[in-house]
DRENPA-3360 file (N, C-alpha, C; in nm, 2 decimals, always signed):
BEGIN
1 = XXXXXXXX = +1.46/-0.95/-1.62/+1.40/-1.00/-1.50/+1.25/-1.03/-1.52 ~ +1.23/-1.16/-1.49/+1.07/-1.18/-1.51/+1.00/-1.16/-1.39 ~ +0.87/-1.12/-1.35/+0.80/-1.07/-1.26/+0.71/-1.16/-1.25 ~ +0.67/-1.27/-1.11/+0.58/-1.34/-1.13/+0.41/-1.24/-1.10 ~ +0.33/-1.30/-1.14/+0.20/-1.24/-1.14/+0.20/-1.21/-0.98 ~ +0.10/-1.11/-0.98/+0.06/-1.06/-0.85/-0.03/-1.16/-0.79 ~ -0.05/-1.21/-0.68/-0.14/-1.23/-0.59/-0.29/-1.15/-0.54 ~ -0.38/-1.18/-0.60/-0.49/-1.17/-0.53/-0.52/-1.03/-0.44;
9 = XXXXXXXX = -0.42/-1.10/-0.32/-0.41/-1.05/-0.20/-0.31/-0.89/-0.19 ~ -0.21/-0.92/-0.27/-0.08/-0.84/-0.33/-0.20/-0.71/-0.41 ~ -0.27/-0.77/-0.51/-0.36/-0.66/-0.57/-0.45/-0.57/-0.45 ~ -0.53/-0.67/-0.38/-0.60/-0.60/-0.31/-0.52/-0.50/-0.16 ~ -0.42/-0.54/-0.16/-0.28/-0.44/-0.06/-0.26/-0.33/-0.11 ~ -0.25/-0.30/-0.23/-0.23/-0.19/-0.35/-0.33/-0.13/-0.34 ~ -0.47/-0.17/-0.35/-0.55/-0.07/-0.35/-0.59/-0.01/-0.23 ~ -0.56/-0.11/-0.13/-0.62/-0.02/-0.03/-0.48/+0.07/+0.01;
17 = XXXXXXXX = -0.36/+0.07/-0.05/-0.24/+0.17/+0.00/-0.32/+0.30/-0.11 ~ -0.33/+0.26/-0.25/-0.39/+0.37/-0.29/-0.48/+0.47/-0.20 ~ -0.60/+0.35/-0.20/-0.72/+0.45/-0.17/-0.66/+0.54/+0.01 ~ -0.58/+0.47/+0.09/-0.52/+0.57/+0.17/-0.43/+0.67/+0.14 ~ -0.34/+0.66/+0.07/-0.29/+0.78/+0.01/-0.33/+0.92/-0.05 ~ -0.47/+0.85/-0.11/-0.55/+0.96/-0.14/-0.63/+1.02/-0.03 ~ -0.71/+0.97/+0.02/-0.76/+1.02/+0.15/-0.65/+1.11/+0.19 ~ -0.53/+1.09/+0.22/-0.41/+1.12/+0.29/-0.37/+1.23/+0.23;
25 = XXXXXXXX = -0.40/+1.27/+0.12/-0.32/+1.39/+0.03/-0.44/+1.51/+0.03 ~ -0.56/+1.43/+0.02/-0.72/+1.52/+0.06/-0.72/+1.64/-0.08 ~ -0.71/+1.76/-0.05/-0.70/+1.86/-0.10/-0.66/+1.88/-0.22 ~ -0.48/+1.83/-0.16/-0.35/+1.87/-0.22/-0.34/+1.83/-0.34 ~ -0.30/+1.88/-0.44/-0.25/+1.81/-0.55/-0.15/+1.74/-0.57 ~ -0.20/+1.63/-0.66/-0.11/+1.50/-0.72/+0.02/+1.56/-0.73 ~ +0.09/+1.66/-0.86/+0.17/+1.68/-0.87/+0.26/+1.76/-0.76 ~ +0.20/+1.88/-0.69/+0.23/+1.91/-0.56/+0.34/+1.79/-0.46;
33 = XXXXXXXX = +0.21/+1.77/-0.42/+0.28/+1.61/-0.31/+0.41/+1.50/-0.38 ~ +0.38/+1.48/-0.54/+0.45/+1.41/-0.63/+0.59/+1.49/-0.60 ~ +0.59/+1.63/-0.66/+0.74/+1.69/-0.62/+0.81/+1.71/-0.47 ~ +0.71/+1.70/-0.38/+0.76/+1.70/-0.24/+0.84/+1.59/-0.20 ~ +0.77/+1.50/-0.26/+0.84/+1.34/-0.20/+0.93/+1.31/-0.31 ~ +0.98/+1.37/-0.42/+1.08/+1.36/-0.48/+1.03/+1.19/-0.60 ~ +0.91/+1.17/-0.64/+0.88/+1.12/-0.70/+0.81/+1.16/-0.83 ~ +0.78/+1.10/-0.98/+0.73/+1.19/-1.05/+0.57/+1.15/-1.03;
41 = XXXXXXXX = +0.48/+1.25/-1.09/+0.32/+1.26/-1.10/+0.29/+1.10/-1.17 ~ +0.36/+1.09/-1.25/+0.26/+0.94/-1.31/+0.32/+0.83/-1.21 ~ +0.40/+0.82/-1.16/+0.44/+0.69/-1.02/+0.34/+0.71/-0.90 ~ +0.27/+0.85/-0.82/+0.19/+0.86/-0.72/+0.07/+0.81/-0.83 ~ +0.03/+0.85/-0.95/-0.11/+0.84/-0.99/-0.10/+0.69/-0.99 ~ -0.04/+0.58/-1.07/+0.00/+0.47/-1.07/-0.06/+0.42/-0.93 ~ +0.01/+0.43/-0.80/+0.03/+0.36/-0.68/-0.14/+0.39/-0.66 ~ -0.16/+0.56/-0.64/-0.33/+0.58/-0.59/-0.44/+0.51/-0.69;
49 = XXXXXXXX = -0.41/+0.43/-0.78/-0.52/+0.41/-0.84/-0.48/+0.23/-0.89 ~ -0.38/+0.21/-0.76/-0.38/+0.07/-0.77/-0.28/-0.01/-0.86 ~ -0.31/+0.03/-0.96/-0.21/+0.00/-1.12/-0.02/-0.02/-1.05 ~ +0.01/+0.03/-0.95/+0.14/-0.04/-0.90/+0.13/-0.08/-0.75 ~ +0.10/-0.23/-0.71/+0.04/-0.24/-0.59/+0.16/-0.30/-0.54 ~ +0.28/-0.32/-0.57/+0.42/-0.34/-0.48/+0.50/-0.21/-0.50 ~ +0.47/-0.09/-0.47/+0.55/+0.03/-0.51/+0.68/-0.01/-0.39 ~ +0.82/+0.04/-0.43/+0.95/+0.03/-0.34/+0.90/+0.06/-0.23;
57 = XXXXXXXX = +0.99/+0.04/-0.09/+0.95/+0.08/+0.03/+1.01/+0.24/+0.00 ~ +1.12/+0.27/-0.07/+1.17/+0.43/+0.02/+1.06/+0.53/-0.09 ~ +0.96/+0.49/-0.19/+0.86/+0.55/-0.26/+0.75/+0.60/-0.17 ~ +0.74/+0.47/-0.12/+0.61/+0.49/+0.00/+0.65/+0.60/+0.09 ~ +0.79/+0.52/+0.17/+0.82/+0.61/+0.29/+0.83/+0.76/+0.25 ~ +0.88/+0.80/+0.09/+0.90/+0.94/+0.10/+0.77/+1.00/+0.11 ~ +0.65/+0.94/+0.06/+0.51/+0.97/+0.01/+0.46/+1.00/+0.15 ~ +0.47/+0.91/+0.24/+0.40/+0.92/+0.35/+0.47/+1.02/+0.44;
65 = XXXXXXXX = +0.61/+1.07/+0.42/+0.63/+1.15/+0.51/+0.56/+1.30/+0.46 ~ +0.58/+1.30/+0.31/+0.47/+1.43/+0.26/+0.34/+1.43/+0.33 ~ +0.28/+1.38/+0.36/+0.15/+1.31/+0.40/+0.15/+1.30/+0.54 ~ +0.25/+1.32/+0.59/+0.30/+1.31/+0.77/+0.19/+1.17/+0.81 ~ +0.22/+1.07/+0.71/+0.15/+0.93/+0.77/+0.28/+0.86/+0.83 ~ +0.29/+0.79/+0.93/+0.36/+0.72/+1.00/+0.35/+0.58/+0.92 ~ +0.48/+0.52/+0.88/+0.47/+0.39/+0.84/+0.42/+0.29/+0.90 ~ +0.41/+0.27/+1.04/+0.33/+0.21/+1.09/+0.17/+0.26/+1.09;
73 = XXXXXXXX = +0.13/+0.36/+1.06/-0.01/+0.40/+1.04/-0.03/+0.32/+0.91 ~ +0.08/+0.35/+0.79/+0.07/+0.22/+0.64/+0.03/+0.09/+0.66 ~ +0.12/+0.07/+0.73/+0.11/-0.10/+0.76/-0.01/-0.15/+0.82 ~ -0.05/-0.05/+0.94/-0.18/-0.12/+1.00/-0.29/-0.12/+0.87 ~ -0.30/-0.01/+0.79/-0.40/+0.05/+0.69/-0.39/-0.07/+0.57 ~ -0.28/-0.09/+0.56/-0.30/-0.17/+0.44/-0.29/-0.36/+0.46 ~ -0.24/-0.35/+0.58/-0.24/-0.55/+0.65/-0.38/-0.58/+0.70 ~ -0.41/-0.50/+0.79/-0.51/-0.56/+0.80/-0.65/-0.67/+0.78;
81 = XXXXXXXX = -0.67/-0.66/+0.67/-0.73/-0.74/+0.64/-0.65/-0.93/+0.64 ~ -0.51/-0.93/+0.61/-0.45/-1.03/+0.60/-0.44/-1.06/+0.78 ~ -0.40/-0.99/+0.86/-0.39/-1.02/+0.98/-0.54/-1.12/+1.03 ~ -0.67/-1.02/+0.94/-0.77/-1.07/+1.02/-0.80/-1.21/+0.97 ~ -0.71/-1.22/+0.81/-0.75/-1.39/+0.76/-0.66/-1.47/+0.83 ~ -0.55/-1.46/+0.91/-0.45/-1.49/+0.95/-0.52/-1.54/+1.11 ~ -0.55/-1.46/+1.15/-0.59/-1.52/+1.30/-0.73/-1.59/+1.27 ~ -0.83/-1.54/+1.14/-0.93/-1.67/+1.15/-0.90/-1.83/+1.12;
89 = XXXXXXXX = -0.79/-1.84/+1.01/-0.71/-1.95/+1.00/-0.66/-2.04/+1.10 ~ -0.60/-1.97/+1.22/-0.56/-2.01/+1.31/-0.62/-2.07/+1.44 ~ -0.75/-1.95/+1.42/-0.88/-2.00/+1.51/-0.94/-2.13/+1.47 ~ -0.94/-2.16/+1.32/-1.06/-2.25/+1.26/-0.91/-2.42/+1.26 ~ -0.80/-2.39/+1.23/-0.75/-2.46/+1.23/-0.60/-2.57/+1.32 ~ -0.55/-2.42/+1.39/-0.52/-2.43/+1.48/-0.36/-2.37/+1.49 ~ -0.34/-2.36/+1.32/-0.23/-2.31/+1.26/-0.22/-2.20/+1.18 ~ -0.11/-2.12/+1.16/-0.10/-2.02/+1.04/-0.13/-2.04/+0.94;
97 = XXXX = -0.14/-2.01/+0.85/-0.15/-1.97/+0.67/-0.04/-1.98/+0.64 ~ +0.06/-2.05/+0.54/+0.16/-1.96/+0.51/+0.14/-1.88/+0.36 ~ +0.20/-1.77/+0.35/+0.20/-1.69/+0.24/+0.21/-1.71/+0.15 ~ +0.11/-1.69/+0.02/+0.07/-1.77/-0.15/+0.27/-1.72/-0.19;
% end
C-alpha cells in the first residue's frame, strides 16, 4: 500500500492532537497510560510528539478514555483551527474550501 504524503494541515492536526494528549496525561506516565489504553509506549510517544499525525480512530478513542477526554473534547481541540479557515473562506468568498 502506498501512502500519499501528509498535508500540511494533516501535519499540523497531529501536533496539536499530540500536544493535547500530553497536557492530558499531565503527571502520568507514558508507559502507564500506554498499558491502560492497551497500546504500546513507542505508538503514544509517536502520536505525542507528532511523528504519527493520522493515528487510527479506536487508538485515540482508547487513549482518550485513559485520559477521560471526550472525543468530542478531541475533535473540538484538534479542528479548530480548520473550522476557523473554513468559515473565513466562506466569509471572504462566499463558498467552502473543499479539502486538499
Amino acid at each position: 500500500m502506498v501512502r500519499l504524503p501528509l498535508t500540511p494541515a494533516e501535519v499540523e492536526r497531529g501536533q496539536r492532537l499530540g500536544a493535547l494528549l500530553r497536557r492530558a496525561r499531565g503527571n502520568r506516565s507514558m508507559l502507564d497510560v500506554a498499558l491502560d489504553a492497551n497500546v504500546s509506549p513507542e505508538t503514544l510517544r509517536k502520536i505525542e510528539s507528532g511523528r504519527v499525525a493520522t493515528p487510527a480512530f479506536p487508538t485515540i478513542a482508547a487513549i482518550a478514555d485513559v485520559l477521560d477526554l471526550s472525543l468530542d473534547a478531541v475533535w473540538a481541540e484538534i479542528s479548530l483551527p480548520e473550522r476557523d479557515a473554513r468559515r473565513t473562506d466562506i466569509e471572504r468568498t462566499g463558498r467552502e474550501r473543499l479539502p486538499a
